[in-house]
C-alpha positions, -999 to 999 in steps of 0.1 A, spaced: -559 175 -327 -543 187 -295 -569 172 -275 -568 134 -293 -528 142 -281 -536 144 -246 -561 115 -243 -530 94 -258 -509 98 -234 -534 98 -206 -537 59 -217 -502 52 -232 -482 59 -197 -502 37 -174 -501 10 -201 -466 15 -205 -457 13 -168 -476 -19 -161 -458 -35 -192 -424 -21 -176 -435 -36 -140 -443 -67 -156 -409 -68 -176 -389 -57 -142 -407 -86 -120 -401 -112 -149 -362 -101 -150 -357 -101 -116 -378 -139 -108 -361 -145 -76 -382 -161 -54 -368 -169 -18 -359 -201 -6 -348 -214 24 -332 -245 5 -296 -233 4 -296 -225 41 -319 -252 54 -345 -244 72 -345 -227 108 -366 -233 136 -361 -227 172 -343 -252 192 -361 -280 213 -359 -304 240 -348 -273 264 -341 -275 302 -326 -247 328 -319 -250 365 -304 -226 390 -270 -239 390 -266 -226 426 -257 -192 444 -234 -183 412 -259 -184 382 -280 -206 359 -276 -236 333 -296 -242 301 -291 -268 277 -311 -281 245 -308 -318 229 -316 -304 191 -307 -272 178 -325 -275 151 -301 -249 131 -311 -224 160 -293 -216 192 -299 -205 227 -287 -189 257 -291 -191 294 -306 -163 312 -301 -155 350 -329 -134 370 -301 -123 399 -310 -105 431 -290 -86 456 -292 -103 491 -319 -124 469 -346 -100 476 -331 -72 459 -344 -54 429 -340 -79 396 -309 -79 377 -311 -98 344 -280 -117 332 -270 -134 297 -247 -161 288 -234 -172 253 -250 -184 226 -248 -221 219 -261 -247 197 -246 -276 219 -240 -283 252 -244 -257 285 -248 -218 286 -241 -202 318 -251 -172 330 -236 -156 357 -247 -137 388 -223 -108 394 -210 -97 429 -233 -103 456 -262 -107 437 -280 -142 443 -298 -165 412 -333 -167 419 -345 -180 385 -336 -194 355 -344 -191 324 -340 -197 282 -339 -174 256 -340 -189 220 -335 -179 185 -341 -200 152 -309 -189 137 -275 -194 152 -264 -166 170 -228 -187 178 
């Protein structure tokens, strides 16, 4: 008798468990979707330029629910070791970023996200 007990239970719990997993994923039925946030995607039509001694420019004609930010490679003298510098995040019109000091722009550059960092 004790031994038809134990074989039971040995295949009751596992059964029991996927019926409660089953139950749980059914009651929960979420499923994610991007429709009531639009969808994201990184911005396009990007440019930068060195804006002069001072820092850089960058700009993008669609955000695309993204946004970007302008990104200075700045040098001491201009041969210096590389300082990296940041400006804001935008989804229209110009980030700057600034060289500080005496440090010189030598580059420009973008950094994008697809979700709006603003």
């Amino acid at each position: 008798m004790l031994k038809n007990a134990s074989i039971r239970r040995v295949v009751t719990l596992p059964a029991l468990g996927m019926l409660l997993a089953g139950a749980f994923s059914v009651g929960a039925g979420g499923t994610a979707s991007a429709s009531g946030t639009g969808v994201l995607a990184h911005p396009t039509g990007c440019r930068t330029e060195v804006g002069g001694r001072w820092g850089t420019l960058a700009e993008c004609n669609n955000h695309n629910g993204g946004s970007y930010r302008a990104i200075a490679v700045c040098k001491e003298g201009g041969t210096g070791p590389s300082i990296w510098s940041y400006g804001p995040w935008r989804q229209f019109g110009y980030s700057r970023a600034y060289c500080n000091g005496s440090t010189v722009a030598t580059s420009a550059g973008i950094e994008s996200s697809p979700r709006n960092n603003t």
